[in-house]
PyMOL CGO cylinders between C-alpha atoms (Angstrom):
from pymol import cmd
from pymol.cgo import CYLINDER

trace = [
    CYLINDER, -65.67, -27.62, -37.63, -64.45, -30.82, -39.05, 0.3, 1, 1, 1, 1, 1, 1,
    CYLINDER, -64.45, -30.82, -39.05, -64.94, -34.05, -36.18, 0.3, 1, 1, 1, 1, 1, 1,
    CYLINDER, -64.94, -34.05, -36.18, -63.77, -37.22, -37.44, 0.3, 1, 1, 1, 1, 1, 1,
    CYLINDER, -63.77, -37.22, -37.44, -66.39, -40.03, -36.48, 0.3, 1, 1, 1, 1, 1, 1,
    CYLINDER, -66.39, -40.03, -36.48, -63.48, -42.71, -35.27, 0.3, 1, 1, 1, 1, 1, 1,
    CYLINDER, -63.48, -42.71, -35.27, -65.22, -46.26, -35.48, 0.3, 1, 1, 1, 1, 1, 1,
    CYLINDER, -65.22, -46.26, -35.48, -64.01, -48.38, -33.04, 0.3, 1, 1, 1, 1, 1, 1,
    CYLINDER, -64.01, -48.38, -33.04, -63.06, -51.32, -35.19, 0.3, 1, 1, 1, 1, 1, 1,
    CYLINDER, -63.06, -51.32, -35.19, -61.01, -48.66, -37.47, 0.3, 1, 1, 1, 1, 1, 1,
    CYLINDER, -61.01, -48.66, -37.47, -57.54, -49.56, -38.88, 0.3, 1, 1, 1, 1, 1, 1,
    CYLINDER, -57.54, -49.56, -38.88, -55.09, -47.16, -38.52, 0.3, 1, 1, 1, 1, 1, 1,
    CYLINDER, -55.09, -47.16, -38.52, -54.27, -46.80, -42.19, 0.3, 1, 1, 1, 1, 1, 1,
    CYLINDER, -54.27, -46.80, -42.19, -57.51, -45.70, -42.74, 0.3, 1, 1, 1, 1, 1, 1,
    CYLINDER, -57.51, -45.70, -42.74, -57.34, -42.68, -40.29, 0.3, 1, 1, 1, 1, 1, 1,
    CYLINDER, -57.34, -42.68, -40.29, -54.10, -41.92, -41.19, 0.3, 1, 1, 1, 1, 1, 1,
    CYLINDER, -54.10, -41.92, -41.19, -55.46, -41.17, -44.55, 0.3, 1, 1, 1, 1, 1, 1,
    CYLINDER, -55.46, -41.17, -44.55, -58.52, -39.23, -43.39, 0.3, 1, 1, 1, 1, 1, 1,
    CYLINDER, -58.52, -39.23, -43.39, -56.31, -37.12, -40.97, 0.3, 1, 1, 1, 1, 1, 1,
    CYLINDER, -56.31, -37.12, -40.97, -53.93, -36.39, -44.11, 0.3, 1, 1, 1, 1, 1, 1,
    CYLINDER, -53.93, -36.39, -44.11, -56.79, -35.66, -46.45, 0.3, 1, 1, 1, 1, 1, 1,
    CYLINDER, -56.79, -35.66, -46.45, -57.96, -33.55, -43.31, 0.3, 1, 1, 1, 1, 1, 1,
    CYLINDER, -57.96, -33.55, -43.31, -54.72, -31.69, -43.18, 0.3, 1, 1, 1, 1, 1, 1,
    CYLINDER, -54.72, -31.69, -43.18, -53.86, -31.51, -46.83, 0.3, 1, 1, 1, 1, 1, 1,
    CYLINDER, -53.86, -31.51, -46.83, -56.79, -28.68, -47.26, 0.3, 1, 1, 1, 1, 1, 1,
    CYLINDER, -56.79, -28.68, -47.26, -55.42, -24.90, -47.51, 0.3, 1, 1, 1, 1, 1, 1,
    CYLINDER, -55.42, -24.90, -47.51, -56.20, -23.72, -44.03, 0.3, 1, 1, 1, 1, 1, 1,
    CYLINDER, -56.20, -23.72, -44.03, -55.58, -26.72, -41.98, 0.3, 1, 1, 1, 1, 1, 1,
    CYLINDER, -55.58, -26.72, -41.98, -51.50, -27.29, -43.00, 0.3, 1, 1, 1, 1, 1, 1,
    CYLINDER, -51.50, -27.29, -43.00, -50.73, -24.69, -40.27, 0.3, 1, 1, 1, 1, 1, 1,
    CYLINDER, -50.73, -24.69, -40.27, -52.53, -26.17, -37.43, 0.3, 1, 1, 1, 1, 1, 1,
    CYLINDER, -52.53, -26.17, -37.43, -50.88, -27.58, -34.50, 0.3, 1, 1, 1, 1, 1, 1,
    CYLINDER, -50.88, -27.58, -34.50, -50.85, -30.90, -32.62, 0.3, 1, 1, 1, 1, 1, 1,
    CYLINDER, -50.85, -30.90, -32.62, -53.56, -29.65, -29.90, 0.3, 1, 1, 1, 1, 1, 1,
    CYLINDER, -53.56, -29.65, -29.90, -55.45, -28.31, -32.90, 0.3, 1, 1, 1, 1, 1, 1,
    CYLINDER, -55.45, -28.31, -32.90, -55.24, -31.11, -34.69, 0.3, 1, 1, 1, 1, 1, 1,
    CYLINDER, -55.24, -31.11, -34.69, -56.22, -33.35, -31.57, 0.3, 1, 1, 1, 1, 1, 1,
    CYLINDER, -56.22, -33.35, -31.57, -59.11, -31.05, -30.90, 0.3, 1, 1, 1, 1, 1, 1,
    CYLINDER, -59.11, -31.05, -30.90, -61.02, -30.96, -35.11, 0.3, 1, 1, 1, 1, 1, 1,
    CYLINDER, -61.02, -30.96, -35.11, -60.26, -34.53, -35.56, 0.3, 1, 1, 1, 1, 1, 1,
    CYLINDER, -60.26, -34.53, -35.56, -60.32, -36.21, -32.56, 0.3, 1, 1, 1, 1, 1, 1,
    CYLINDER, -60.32, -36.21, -32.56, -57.90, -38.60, -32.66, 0.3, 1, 1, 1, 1, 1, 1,
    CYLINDER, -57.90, -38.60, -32.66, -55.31, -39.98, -29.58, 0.3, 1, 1, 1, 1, 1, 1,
    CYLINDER, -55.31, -39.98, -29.58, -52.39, -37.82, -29.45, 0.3, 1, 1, 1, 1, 1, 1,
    CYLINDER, -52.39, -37.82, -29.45, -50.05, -41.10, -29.40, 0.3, 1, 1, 1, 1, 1, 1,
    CYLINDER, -50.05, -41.10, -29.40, -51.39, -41.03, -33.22, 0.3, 1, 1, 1, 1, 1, 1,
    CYLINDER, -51.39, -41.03, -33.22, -49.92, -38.06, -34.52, 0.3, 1, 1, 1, 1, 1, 1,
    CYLINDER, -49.92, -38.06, -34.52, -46.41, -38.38, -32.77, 0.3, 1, 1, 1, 1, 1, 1,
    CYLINDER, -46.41, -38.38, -32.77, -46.26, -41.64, -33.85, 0.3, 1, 1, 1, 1, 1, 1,
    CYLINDER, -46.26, -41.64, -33.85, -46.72, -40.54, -37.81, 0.3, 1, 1, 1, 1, 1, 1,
    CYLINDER, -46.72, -40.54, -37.81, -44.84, -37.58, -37.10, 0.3, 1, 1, 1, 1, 1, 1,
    CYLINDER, -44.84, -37.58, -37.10, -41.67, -39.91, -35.38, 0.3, 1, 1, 1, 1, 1, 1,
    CYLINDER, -41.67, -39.91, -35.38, -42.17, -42.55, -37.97, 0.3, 1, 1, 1, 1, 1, 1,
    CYLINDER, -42.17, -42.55, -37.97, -42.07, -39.36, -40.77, 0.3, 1, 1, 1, 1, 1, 1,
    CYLINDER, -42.07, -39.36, -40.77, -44.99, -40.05, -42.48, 0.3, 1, 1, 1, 1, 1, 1,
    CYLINDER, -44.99, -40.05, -42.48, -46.62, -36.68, -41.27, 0.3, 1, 1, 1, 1, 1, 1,
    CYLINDER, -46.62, -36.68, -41.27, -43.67, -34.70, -43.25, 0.3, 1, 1, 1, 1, 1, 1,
    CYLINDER, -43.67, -34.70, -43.25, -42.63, -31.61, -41.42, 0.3, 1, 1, 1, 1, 1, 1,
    CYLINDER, -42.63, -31.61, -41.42, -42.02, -29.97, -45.14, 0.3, 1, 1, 1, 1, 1, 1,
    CYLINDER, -42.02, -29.97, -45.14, -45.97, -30.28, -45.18, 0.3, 1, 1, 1, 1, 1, 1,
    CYLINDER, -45.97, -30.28, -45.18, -47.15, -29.90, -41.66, 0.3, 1, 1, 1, 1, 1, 1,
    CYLINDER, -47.15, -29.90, -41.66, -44.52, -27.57, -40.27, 0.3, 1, 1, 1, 1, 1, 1,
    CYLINDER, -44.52, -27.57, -40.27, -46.74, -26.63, -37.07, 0.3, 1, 1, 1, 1, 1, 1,
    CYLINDER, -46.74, -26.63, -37.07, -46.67, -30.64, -36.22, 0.3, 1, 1, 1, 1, 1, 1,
    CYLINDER, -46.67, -30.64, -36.22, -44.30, -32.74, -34.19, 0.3, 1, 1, 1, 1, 1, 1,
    CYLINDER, -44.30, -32.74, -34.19, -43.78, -35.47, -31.10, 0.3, 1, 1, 1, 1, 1, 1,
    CYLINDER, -43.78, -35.47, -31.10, -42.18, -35.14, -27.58, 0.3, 1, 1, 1, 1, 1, 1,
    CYLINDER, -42.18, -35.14, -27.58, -38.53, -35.10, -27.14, 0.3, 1, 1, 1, 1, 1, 1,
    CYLINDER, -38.53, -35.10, -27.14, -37.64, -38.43, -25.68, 0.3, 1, 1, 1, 1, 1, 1,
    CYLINDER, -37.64, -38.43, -25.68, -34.98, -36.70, -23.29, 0.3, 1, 1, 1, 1, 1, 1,
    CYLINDER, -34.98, -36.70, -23.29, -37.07, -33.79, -22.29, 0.3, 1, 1, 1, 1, 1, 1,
    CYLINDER, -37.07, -33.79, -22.29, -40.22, -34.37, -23.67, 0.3, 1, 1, 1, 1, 1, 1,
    CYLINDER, -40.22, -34.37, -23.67, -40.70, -30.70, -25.31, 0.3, 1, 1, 1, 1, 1, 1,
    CYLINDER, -40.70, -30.70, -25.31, -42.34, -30.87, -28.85, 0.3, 1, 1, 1, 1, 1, 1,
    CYLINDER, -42.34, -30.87, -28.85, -40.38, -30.88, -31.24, 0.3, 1, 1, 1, 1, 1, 1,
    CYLINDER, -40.38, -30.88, -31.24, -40.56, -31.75, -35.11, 0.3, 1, 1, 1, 1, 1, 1,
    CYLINDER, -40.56, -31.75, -35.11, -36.44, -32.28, -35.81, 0.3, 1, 1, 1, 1, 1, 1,
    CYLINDER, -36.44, -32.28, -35.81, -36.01, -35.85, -34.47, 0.3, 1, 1, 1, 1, 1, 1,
    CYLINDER, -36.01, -35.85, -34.47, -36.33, -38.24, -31.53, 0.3, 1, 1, 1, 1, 1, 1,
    CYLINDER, -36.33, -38.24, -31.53, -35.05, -35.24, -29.71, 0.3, 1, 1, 1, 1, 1, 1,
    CYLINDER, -35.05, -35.24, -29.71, -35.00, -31.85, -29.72, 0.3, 1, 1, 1, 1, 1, 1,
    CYLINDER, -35.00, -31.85, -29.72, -32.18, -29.32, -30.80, 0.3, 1, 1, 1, 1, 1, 1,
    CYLINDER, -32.18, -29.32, -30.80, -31.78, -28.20, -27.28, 0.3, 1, 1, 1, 1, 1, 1,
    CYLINDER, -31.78, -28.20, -27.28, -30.98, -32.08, -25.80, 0.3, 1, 1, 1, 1, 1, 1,
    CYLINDER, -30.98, -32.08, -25.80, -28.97, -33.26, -28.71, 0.3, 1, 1, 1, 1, 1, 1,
    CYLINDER, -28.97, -33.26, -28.71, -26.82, -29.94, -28.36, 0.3, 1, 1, 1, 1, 1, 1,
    CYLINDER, -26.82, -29.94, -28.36, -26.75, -30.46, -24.53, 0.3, 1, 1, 1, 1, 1, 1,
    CYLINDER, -26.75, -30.46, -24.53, -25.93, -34.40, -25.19, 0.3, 1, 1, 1, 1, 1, 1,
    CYLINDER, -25.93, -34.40, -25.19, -22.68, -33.48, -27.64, 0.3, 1, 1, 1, 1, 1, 1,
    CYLINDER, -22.68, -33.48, -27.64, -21.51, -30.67, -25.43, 0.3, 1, 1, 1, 1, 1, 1,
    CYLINDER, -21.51, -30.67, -25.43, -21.75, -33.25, -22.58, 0.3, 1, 1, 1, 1, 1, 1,
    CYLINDER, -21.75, -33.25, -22.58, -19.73, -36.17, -25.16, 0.3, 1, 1, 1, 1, 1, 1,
    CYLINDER, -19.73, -36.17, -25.16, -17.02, -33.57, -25.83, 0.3, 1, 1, 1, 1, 1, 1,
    CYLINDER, -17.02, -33.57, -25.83, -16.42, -32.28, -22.61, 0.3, 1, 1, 1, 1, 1, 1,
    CYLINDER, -16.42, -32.28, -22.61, -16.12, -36.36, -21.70, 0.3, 1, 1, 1, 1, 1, 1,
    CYLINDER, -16.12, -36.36, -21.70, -13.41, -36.75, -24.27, 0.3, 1, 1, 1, 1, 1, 1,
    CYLINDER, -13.41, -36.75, -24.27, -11.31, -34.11, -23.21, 0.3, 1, 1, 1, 1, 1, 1,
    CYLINDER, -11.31, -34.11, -23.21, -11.56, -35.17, -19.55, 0.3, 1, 1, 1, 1, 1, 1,
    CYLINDER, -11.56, -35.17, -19.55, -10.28, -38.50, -21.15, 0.3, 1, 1, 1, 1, 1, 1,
    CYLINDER, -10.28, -38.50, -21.15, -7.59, -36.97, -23.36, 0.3, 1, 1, 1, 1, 1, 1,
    CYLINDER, -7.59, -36.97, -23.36, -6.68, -35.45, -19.96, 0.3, 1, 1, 1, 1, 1, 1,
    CYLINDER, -6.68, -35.45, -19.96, -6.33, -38.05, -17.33, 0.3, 1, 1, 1, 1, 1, 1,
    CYLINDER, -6.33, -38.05, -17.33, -4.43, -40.20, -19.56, 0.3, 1, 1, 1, 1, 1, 1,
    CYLINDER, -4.43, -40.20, -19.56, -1.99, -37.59, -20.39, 0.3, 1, 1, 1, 1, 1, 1,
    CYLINDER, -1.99, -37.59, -20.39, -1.38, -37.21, -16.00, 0.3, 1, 1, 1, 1, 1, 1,
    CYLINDER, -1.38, -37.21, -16.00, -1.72, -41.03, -16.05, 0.3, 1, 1, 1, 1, 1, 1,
    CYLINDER, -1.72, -41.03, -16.05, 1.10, -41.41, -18.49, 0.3, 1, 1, 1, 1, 1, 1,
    CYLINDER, 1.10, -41.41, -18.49, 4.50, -41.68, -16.56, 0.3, 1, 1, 1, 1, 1, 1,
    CYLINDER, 4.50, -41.68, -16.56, 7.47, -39.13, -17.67, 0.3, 1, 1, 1, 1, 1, 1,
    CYLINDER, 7.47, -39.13, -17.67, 10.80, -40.75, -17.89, 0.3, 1, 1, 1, 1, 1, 1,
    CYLINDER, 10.80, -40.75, -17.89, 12.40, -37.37, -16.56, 0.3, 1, 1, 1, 1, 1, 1,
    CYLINDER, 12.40, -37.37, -16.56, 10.28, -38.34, -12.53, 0.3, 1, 1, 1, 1, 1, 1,
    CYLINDER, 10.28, -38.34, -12.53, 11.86, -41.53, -13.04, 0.3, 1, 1, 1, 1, 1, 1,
    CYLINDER, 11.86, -41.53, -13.04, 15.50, -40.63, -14.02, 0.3, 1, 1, 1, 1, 1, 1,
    CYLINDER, 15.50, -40.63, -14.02, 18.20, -40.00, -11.31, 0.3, 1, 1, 1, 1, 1, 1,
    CYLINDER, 18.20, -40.00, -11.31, 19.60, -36.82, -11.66, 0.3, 1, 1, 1, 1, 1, 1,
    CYLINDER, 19.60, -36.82, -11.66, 23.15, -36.38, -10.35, 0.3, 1, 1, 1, 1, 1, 1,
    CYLINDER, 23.15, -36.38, -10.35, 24.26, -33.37, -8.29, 0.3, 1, 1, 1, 1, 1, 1,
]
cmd.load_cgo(trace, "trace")
């Protein structure tokens, strides 16, 4: 079991590049965040701040990622995950129709306005 000795006065370069040299062996690409967190023993704010920032590649570390900002579910797409950013562009198009919609009632007809003659 591998426990990184974190030295209080450490820069964060530096354990950036033992965490990647950490990760980069054979067995250890798969692990997860809580994994991770647990051999190393590093600050979760760490990780999902490489992994936001991408310089923990999720080509290399599939298994890793940060909390969705909406939701807060881990996720290793984006700032959010699939489920929010589907839920936010459902939400967007739904709000344009609406739009589309109330201006078409708003719009006057010039047959309500015309006289008609019996």
């Amino acid at each position: 079991m591998f426990n990184m000795k974190i030295r209080p006065d450490a820069n964060e370069d530096v354990i950036f590049s033992e965490v990647v040299h950490f990760l980069l062996r054979k067995n250890n690409r798969i692990l997860s965040n809580d994994e991770v967190i647990e051999r190393t023993g590093i600050p979760p704010e760490l990780i999902y701040k490489w992994v936001k920032t991408g310089r923990l590649k999720n080509s290399l570390f599939p298994n890793l990622g940060a909390p969705c900002e909406r939701c807060g579910r881990i996720t290793n797409h984006a700032k959010i995950c699939r489920h929010c950013a589907n839920s936010i562009t459902s939400t967007l198009a739904q709000e344009e129709k609406d739009k589309i919609w109330f201006n078409k009632i708003q719009k006057p007809t010039h047959r309500a306005n015309a006289y008609r003659y019996k």
